[in-house]
C-alpha positions, 0 to 999 in steps of 0.5 A: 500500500503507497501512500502519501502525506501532506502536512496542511496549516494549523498542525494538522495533516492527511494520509492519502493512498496514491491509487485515490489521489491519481485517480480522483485526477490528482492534487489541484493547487488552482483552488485554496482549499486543494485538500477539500478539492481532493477529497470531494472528487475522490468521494464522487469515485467513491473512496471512503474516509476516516476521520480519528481525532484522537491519534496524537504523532510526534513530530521526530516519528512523522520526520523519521517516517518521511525520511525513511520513505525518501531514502527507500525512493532513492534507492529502488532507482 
């Protein structure tokens, strides 16, 4: 399972699946609200969400995950 993250203002962050992202026809920066954008047409394609409010990260696991997947990109290539 690929996945992908943004971080968005406020703290706050999204875990998304490529396949939904790619096939709800990618990220769009032509609005201001790009992650609400993204989430209404990978609804209409019929991708279901779940919303956990009580998950607390630490910020040096979520650079340590990033980090992590960067270095493993780099290496398969």
């Amino acid at each position: 399972m690929l996945i992908q993250i943004w971080t968005f203002g406020a703290g706050t962050a999204g875990v998304w699946r490529i396949s939904a992202v790619n096939e709800a026809g990618g990220w769009k920066d032509r609005t201001t609200v790009e992650d609400m954008d993204l989430a209404v047409r990978a609804s209409l394609k019929g991708w279901k969400f779940v919303y956990v409010g009580d998950l607390k990260v630490s910020f040096s696991v979520l650079m340590t995950f990033i980090k992590n997947i960067t270095n493993e990109k780099s290496t398969k290539f």
